[in-house]
N, C-alpha and C positions, 0 to 999 in steps of 0.2 A: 661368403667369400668376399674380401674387397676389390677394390679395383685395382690395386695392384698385385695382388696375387692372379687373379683372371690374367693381365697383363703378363706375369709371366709364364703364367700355366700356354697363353696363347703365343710368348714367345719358344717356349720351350718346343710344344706343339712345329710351329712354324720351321726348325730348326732339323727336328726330325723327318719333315718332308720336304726340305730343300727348300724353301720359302721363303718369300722376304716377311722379315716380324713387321708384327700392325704398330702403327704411331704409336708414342707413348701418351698417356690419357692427358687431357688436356692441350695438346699440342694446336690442337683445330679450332678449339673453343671462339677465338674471335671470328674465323672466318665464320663461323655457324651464324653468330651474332650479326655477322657483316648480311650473310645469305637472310636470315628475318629480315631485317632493314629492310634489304631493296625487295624482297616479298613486300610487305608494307606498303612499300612507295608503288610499288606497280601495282599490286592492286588498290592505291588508291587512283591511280592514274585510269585504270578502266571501271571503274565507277564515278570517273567525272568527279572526282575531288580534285583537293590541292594534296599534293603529294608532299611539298615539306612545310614547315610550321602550323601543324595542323595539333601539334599539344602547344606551341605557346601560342597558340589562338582560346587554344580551352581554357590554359591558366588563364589570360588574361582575361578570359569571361567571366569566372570563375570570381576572381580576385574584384572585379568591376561589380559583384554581385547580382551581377541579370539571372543569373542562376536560369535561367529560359535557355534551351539549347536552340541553334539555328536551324530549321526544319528545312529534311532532305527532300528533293523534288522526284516525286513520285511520275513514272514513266509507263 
């Protein structure tokens, strides 16, 4: 079954028991996207990182060729 069939199997559903029908597929996708992000940043925040430019910190390791990662301080 695809996802827009589900989608309407679950509006049709919804209609039959007075319901409000569920979002249409994709509607949320960035918020989702947006919700990872600050997951990320918050926990890098409670593990005593840096919470932002912490991949163009890698490129730029990366690219400078130290190819050596910076060792995390053990507690």
């Amino acid at each position: 079954m695809s996802i827009t069939q589900q989608y309407l199997l679950d509006g049709y559903r919804a209609a039959q028991h007075d319901e409000r029908t569920p979002p249409a597929p994709g509607t949320q996708d960035w918020q989702v996207i947006r919700e990872v992000r600050d997951y990320g940043r918050f926990r890098a925040v409670v593990g005593e990182r840096p919470a932002r430019g912490r991949v163009r910190a890698a490129v730029a390791r990366f690219i400078r060729g130290s190819g050596a990662r910076t060792p995390r301080p053990h507690h």
